[in-house]
KEZALO-126379 format. One record per residue (C-alpha): x, y, z. Coordinates in steps of 0.2 Angstrom, whole numbers, padded with zeros to 4 digits, always signed. Each point is the difference from the previous one (the first is absolute). Example, Ala and Ser with C-alpha at 12.3 -4.5 7.8 and 13.67 -1.06 7.14 Angstrom:
+0062-0022+0039/+0006+0017-0003/
END
This chain:
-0112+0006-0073/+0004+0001-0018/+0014-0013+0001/+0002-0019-0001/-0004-0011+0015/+0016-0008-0002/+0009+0015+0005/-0009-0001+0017/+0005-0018+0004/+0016+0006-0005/+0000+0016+0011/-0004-0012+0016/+0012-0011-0005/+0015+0013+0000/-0009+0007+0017/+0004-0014+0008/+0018-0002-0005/+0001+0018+0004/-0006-0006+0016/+0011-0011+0004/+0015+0011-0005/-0002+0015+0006/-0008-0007+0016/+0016-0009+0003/+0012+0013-0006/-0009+0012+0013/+0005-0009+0014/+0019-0009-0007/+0010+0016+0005/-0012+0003+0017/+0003-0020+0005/+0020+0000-0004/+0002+0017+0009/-0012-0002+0017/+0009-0007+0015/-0003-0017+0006/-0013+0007+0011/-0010+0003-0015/+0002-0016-0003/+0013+0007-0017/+0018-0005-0004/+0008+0016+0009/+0011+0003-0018/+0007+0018-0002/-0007+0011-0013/+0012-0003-0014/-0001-0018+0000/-0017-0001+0000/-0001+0013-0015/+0014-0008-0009/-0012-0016+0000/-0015+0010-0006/+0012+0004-0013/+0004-0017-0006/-0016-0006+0002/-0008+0014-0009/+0012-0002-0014/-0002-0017-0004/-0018-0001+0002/-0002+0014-0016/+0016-0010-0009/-0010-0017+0000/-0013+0007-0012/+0012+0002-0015/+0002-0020+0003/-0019-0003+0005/-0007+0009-0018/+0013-0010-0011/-0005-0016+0007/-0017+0005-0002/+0002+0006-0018/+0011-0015-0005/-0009-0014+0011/-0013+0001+0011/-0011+0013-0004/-0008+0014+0009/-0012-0010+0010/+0010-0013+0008/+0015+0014+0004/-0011+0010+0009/-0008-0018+0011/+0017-0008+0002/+0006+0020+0007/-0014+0001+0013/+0001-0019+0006/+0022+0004+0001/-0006+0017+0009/-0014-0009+0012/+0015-0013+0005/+0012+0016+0004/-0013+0010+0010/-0003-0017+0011/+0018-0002+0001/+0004+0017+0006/-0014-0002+0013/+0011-0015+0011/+0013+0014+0003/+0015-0011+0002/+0016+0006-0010/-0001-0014-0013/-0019+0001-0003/+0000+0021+0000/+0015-0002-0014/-0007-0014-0011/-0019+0010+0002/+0011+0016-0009/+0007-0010-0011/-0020-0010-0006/-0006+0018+0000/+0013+0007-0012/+0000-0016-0012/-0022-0001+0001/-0001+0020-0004/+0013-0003-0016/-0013-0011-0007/-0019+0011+0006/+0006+0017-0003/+0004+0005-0019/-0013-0015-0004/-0015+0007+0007/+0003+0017-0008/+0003-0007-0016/-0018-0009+0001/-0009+0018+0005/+0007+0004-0017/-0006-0013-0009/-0017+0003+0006/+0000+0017-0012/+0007-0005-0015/-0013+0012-0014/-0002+0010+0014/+0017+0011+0002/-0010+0013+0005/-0008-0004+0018/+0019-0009+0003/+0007+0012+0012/-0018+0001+0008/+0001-0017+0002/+0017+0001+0008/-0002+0013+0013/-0017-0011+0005/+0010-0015+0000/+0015+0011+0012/-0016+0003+0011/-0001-0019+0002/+0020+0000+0005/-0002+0016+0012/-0017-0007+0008/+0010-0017+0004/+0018+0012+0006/-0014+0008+0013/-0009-0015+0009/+0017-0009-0001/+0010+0013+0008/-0015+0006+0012/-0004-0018+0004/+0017-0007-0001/+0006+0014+0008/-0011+0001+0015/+0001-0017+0006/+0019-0002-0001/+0002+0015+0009/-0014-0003+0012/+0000-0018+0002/+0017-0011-0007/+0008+0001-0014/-0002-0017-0006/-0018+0004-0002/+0001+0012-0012/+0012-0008-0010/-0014-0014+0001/-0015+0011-0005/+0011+0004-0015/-0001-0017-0007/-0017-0006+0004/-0006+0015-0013/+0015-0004-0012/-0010-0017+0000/-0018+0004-0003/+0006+0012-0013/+0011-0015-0011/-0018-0011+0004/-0012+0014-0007/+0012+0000-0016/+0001-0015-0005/-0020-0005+0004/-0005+0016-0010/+0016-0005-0015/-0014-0004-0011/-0004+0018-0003/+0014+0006-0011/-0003-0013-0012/+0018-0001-0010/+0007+0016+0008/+0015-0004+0010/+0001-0018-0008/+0016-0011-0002/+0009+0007-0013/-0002-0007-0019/+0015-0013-0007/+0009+0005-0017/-0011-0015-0007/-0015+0010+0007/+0005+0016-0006/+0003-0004-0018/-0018-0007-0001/-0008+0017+0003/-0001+0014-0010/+0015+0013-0003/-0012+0013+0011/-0001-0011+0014/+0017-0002+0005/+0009+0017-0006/+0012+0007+0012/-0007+0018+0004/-0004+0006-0018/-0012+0014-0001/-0014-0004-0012/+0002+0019-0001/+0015+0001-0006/-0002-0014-0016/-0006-0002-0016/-0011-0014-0004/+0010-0015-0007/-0002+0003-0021/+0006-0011-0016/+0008+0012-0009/+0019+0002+0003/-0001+0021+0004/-0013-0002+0012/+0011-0015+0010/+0014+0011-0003/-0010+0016+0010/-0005-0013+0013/+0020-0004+0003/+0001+0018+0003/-0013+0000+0012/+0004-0014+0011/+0019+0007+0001/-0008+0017+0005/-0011-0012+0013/+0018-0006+0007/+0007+0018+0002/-0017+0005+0009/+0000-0017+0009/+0018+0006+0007/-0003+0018+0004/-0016-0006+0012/+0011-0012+0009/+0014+0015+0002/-0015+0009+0008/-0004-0013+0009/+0017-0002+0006/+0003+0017+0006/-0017+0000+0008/+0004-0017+0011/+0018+0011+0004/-0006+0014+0007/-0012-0009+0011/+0016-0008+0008/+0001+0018+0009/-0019-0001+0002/-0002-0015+0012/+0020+0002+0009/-0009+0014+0008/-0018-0006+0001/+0004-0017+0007/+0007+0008+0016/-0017-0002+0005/+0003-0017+0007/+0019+0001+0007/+0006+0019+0003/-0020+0011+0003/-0004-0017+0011/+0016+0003+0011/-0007+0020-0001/-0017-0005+0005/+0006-0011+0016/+0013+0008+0007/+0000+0020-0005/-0018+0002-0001/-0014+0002+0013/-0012-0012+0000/-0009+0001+0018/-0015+0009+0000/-0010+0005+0016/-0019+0004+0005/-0011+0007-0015/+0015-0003-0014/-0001-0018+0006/-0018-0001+0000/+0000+0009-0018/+0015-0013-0008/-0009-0014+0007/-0017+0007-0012/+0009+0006-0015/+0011-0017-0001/-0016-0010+0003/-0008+0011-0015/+0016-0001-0009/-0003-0021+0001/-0018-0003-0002/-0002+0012-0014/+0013-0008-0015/-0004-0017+0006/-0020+0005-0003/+0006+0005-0016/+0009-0017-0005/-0014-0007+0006/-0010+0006-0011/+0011-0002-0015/+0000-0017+0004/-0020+0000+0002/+0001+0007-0017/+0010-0015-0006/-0010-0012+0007/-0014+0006-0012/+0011-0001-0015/+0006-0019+0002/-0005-0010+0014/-0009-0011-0013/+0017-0003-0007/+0012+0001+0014/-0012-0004+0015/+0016-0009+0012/+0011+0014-0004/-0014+0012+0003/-0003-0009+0018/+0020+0001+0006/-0001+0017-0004/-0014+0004+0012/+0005-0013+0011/+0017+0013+0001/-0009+0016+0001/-0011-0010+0017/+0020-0002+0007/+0005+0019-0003/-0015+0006+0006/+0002-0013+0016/+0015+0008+0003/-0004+0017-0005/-0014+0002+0014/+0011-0010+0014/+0014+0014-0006/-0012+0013+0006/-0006-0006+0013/+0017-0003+0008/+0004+0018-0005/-0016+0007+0010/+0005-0012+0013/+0017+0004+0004/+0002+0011+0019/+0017+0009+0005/+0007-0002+0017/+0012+0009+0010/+0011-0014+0007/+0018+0003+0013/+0014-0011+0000/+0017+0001+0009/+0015+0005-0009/+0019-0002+0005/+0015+0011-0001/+0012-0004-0016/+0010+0012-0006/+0003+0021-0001/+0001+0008-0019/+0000+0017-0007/-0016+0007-0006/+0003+0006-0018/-0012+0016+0002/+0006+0007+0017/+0017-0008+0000/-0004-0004+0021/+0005-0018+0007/-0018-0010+0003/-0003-0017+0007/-0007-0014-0009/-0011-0012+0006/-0007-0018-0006/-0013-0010+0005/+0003-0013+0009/-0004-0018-0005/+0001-0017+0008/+0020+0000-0007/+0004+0015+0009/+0013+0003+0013/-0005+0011+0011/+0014+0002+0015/+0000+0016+0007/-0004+0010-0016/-0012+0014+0000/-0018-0008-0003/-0013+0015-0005/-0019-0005-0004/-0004+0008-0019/-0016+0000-0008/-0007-0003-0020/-0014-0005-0007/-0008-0015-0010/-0012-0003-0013/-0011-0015-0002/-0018-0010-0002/+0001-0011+0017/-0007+0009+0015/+0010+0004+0014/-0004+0007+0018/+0010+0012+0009/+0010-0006+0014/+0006-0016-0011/+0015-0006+0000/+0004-0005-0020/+0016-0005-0011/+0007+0012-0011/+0014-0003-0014/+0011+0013-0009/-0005-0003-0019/+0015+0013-0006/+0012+0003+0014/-0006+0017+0001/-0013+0001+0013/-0014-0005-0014/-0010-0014+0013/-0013-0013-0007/-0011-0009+0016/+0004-0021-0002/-0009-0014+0009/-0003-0018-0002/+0011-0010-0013/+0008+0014-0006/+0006+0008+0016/+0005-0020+0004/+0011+0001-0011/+0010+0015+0003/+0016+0001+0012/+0000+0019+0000/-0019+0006+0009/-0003+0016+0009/-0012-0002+0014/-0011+0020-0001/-0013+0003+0009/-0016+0009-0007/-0004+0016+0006/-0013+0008-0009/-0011-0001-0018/+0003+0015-0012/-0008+0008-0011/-0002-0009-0015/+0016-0001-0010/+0005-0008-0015/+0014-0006-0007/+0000+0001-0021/+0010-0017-0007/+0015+0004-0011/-0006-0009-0014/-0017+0010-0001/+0008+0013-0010/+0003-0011-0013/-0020-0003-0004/-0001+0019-0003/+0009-0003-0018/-0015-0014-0005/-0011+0011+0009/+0003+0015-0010/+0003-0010-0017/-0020-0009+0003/-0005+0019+0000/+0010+0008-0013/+0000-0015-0013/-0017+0004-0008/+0004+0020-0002/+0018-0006-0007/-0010-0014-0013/-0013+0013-0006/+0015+0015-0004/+0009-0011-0008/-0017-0005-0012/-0003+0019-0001/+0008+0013-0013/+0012+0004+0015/+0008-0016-0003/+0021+0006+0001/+0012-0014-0010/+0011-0011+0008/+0015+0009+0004/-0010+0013+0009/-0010-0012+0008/+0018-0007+0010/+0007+0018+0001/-0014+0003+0010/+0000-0014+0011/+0018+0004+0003/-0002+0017+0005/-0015-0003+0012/+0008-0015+0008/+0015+0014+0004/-0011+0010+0006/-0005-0013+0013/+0015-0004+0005/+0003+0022+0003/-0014+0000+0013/+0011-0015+0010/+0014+0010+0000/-0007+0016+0003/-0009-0010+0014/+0018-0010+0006/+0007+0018+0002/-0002+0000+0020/+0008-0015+0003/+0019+0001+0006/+0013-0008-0009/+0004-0017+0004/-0017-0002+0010/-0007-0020+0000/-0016+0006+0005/-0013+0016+0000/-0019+0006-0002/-0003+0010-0015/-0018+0002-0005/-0010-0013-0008/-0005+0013-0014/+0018-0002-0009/-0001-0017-0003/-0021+0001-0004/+0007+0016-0012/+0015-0012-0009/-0012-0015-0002/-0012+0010-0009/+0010+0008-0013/+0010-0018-0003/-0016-0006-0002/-0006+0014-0013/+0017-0005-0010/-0001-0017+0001/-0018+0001-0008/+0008+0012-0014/+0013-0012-0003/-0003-0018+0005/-0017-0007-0007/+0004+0009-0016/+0015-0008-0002/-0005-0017-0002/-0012+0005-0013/+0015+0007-0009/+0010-0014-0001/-0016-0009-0004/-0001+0013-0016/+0018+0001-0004/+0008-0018+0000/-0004-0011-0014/-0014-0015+0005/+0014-0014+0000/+0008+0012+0011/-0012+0004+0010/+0005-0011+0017/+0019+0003-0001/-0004+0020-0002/-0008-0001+0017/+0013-0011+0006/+0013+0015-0007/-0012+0013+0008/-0002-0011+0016/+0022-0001+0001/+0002+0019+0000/-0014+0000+0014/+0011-0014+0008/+0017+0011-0002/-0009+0017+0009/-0007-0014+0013/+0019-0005+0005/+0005+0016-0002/-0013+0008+0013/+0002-0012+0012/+0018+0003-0001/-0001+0019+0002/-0013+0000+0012/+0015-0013+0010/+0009+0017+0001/-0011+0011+0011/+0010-0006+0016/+0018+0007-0011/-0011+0014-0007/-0010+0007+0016/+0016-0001+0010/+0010+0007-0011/-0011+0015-0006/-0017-0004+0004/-0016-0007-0004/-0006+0013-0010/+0015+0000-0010/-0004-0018-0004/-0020+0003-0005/+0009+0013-0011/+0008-0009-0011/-0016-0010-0003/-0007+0018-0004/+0012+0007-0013/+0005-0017-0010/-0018-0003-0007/-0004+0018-0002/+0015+0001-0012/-0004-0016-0010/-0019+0008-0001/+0007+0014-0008/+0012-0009-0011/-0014-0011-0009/-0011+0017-0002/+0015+0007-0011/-0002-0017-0009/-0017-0001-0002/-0003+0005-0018/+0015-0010-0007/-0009-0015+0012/-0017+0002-0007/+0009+0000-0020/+0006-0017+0002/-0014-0007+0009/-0008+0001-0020/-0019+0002+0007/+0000-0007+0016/-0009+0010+0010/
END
């Protein structure tokens, strides 16, 4: 494909990292906020996104750590083998789901991500050094490889936490975080010195003077001379090499600043717009829309993980002579995905609706908000409740599911959110539960399905597979815009995004916990975040990749990976204030905010473009 094979050994690499984080992050904020019938913590929504926060925060902070260590110490290599072994532990850790095993899994995840992340991004860049040019192309290939492992992991992940217990999907996580430090370090051998332990001061003063200067431009010097006017113009032009040296790191700076107001609104993708999509959004579909989800998702699976597929059919070709093991984990993964892939589906087409009664007592009289009238409300009644001589009605609601039930039985429901949302238990799990509702089933409906919450999430990595390649040949064309206006893009679209949530959040009262807008607002917002992001994200690692001097290199990603941490924290801490916000004013108002603040900072950096491009001296 033009490129160097390791870059595809390190594209499934970062895949499967990117699997095992986003496919956990998609379900942390779900588990700590679904009830106990759900099998979650039952935590209110500000403490489960003040969590996020933290854990968001530290996990982008570690890097600055993880790439000195590697620069100093270690190495690329072993930083990125000893980060997916810390992050393997944390994902199985996580997966036991008592308090002391869920907090010491956050805490391996943060410490193992601080070693992988700036380490492998630094190796894609050692794979292009004399070849500047195909840099960014590489990049946005290589953010196909992290976008490709954010879908299956938040679809995957995702799907089984929600549909069959949380522990499993934190599990999942960690058996692909696994295979994907074990296809690393059987295939190491390909990157030859790339990514080595770095060289001693004994080392370095053995080699010659080009070998170990710190980010001079060969450009930029004279030849060394003999005569004392031509070392006297060299003086000159390493000086001039320092000020140029300092102006890309100023760029580089005010780049990785204004990205701060990037991902604060972008990363409410897993705390606020996850809220959004459970509780305010409308995610039942009945008869043909069903029937037409149920196709367009299984579409939406088959056809990326055909494509990786092939890519990895492609690699095979390339090295299995040389990296045969590592080539046989990898296809021993892709068998498990598309295991679980075709069981997915199958599950989905599987799934019936059924009307179901129940009997429901008296509990108290409150004011409607709409009509202002007195109405009675009723809640079902469980194997705790005290009946007395309280009014006892029969209600009726329906469940969704894959086991097949026949019309007249008598089942056991639970209330998974204290709102009347019912889920169907039986055997161990309905053992365990003190708080059944015995229902009886009336009817089948029409088929009717029920979209998970964490779905929405794989529409960013769906939309990113699909625009990457445009994205990588633009910015390979004439049409190629600098950096600055790159971001200022990115910005502005990811404030569009936001808009069609607010626009969308309009019909929701104020104060309201829960709603049904449209899907096609959050479909809209993911979309245009995504277009951003691709403006934005993939093209700045190749930036800082350009700018920062070669000694550098790791702590600039560390730097770059810190502001990311700082927006992280603060996102999660923003999105903490919906509950303040939506009461307050309303949730529109809140998606707001997430419109204007990056729309502005777009704008800023197009004012400052041209004085941006000056002292990037060349950098294009």
């Amino acid at each position: 494909m033009g490129h160097p094979a390791g870059l595809f050994i390190l594209f499934f690499t970062e895949m499967w990292e990117r699997f095992s984080y986003y496919g956990m992050r998609a379900i942390l904020v779900l588990f700590l906020v679904s009830a106990t019938g759900l099998g979650g913590w039952e935590w209110a929504r500000e403490d489960a996104l003040q969590l996020y926060a933290m854990y968001t925060l530290f996990v982008y902070i570690t890097p600055l750590f993880g790439g000195f260590i590697a620069d100093r110490l270690i190495g690329f290599k072993w930083a990125v083998v000893l980060g997916a072994l810390l992050m393997t532990l944390g994902h199985a850790s996580m997966a036991i789901e008592t308090e002391f095993f869920f907090y010491a899994g956050l805490i391996l995840l943060v410490l193992g991500n601080g070693f992988f992340k700036p380490n492998i991004s630094s190796m894609v860049s050692g794979l292009y050094e004399g070849k500047e040019d195909k840099k960014d192309a590489g990049y946005t290939i290589f953010y196909m490889g992290i976008n490709a492992g954010a879908f299956l992991g938040i679809l995957l992940c995702g799907y089984i936490g929600e549909k069959v217990g949380w522990s499993y999907g934190f599990g999942l996580a960690g058996i692909f975080m696994l295979i994907g430090m074990l296809q690393f370090w059987f295939a190491r051998k390909m990157f030859g010195k790339i990514g080595d332990k770095p060289l001693n001061k004994m080392e370095q003063d053995d080699l010659p003077m080009d070998e170990v200067a710190d980010g001079i431009d060969p450009d930029d010097i004279l030849d060394s001379q003999t005569d004392k006017a031509e070392e006297n113009e060299q003086q000159k032009d390493v000086k001039i090499t320092s000020k140029v040296r300092r102006d890309r790191l100023i760029v580089l700076s005010i780049l990785a600043f204004f990205t701060i107001f990037f991902w604060m609104a972008f990363e409410q993708a897993g705390g606020s717009m996850t809220i959004f999509a459970n509780d305010y959004t409308d995610r039942i579909l009945n008869g043909g829309a069903a029937t037409a989800f149920t196709i367009v998702n299984a579409i939406i699976v088959l056809v990326p993980t055909a494509v990786l597929t092939w890519v990895l059919a492609k690699l095979f070709q390339a090295t299995f002579k040389n990296i045969a093991l590592s080539n046989i984990l990898l296809g021993t993964s892709f068998a498990i995905i598309w295991g679980i892939v075709i069981w997915m589906i199958n599950k989905d087409l599987n799934t019936h609706s059924y009307q179901v009664q129940y009997s429901a007592v008296y509990s108290e009289t409150v004011e409607n908000e709409k009509t202002k009238e007195e109405e009675k409300v009723y809640v079902p009644i469980n194997e705790q409740t005290e009946v007395n001589d309280r009014e006892v009605i029969d209600k009726k609601t329906t469940i969704r599911q894959d086991k097949k039930i026949e019309a007249g039985e008598a089942i056991q429901l639970v209330d998974v959110d204290g709102q009347g949302k019912f889920r169907h238990v039986y055997g161990r799990t309905a053992e365990k539960l003190d708080s059944k509702i015995e229902a009886t089933v009336i009817k089948e409906k029409e088929n009717e399905l029920e979209i998970p919450a964490s779905w929405f999430g794989i529409l960013n990595s769906l939309f990113i597979i699909s625009f990457a390649p445009l994205f990588s040949k633009i910015w390979q064309s004439r049409f190629n815009p600098s950096a600055p206006v790159k971001f200022a893009l990115g910005l502005i679209l990811l404030g569009i995004g936001f808009g069609f949530l607010a626009y969308g959040g309009l019909s929701i009262e104020q104060g309201a916990k829960t709603a049904s807008v449209s899907i096609i607002w959050l479909i809209l917002a993911y979309l245009f975040h995504t277009l951003g992001e691709l403006s934005l994200s993939p093209v700045g690692l190749s930036y800082v990749s350009k700018l920062s001097p070669p000694k550098l290199l790791s702590l600039m990603f560390g730097m770059w990976f810190t502001a990311t941490a700082l927006a992280n924290g603060l996102a999660g801490l923003m999105g903490s204030l919906i509950d303040y916000i939506t009461t307050a004013y309303s949730i529109s108002f809140f998606f707001m905010i997430f419109t204007v603040v990056p729309m502005v900072a777009g704008l800023i950096l197009l004012v400052l473009n041209k004085w941006l491009v000056s002292k990037m001296h060349g950098i294009r």
